[in-house]
N, C-alpha and C positions, 0 to 999 in steps of 0.2 A: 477491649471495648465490649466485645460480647457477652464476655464475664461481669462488667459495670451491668450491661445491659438484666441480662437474666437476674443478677442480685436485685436491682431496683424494680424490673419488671417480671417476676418471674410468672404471672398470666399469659407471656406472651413466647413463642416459642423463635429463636433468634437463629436457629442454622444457618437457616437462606441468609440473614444477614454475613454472616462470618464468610460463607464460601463466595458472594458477591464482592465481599471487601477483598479478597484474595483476590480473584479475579482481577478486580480493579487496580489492586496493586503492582501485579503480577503484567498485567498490559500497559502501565506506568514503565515497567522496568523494560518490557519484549519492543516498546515504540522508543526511547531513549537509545536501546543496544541499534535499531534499524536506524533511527537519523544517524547513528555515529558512521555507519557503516557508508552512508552513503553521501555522507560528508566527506570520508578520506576522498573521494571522488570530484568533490567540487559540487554536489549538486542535493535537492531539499528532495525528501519524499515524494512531493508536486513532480516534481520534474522527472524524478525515474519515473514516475507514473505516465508521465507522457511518452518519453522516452519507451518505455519497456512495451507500451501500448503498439505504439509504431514499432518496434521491432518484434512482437510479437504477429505481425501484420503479415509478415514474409514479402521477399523481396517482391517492389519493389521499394518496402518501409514507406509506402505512401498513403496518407489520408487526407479526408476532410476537416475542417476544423468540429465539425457539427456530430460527426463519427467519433470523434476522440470524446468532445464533452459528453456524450449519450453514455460513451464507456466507462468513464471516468463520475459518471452523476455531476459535474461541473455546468452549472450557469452559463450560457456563452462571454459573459463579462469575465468571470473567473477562468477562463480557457483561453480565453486572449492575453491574459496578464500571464500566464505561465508562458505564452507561444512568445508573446513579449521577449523574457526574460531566455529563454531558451533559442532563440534566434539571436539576439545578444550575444550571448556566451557562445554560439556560430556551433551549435549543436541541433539546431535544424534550419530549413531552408523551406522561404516559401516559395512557390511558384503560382501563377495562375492558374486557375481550374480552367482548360478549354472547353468544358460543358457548361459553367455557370461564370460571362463576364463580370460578375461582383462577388464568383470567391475566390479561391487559395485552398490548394494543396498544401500540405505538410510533409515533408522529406524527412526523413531520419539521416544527416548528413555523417559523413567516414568519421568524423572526431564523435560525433555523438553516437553513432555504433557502436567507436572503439570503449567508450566510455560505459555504455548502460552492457554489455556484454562486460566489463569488467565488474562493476557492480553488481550483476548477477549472480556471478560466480560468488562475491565475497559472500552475498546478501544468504544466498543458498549456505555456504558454507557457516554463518551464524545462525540462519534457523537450525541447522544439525544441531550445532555448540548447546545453541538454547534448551531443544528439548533431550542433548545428550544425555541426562539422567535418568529417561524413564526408560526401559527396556520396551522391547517389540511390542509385548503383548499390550504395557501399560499407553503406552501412544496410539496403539488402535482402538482403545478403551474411550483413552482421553479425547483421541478426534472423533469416534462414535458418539461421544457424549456430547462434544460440543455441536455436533451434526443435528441430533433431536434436539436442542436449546435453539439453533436458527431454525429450524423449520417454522417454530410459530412466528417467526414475523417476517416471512418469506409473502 
């Protein structure tokens, strides 16, 4: 494509184009390997998301519903449909908040522990797989590099 491009345009200088389409493709292929992973588990990105949020929390895996969406950038519409689905599936537990009688605590309950602590491990052990081919130096290059590329829209 880039090769189309600079023959028909060759005014125009196409890098950024080619290393963005890499990129893009390249986070095509690193989001497809993550759903897989976390599908052997039973459960969508969304959900470990919540899941890992609260277990990241430390015992006693407890939040608000309003703490989780602020974490997660989620809508509070969007945060309820996940908590929806996720109490469903008996992977967390609400309770009452005794400081606020119109909300709810969110539990990280023993099957959903057991569950986002197994995904973790897998999850960890496919980011290695993924960037197993660049050696030390090249992955601290590579995450240097993609470290100055967020900073401008930080």
């Amino acid at each position: 494509m880039v090769e189309q491009w600079e023959r028909e345009r060759p005014d125009l200088a196409f890098d950024a184009m080619g290393t963005i389409g890499r990129l893009g493709r390249l986070m095509a292929f690193v989001n497809t390997s993550i759903e897989e992973v976390f599908a052997t588990h039973g459960i969508s990105v969304g959900d470990f998301d919540v899941l890992a949020a609260l277990r990241r929390s430390g015992e006693p895996f407890v939040l608000r519903p309003t703490e989780l969406a602020r974490q997660l950038m989620l809508s509070p519409a969007g945060m309820t449909n996940r908590l929806d689905r996720l109490a469903k599936a008996e992977l967390i537990d609400r309770t009452p908040d005794p400081e606020d009688r119109r909300g709810w605590l969110i539990e990280l309950s023993d099957r959903g522990r057991a569950i986002v602590d197994a995904a973790v491990a897998d999850h960890v052990a496919n980011e290695e797989r993924l960037l197993s081919v660049l050696d030390a130096g090249q992955r601290t290059a590579f995450d240097d590099a993609l470290r100055t590329l967020a900073r401008q829209f930080d």
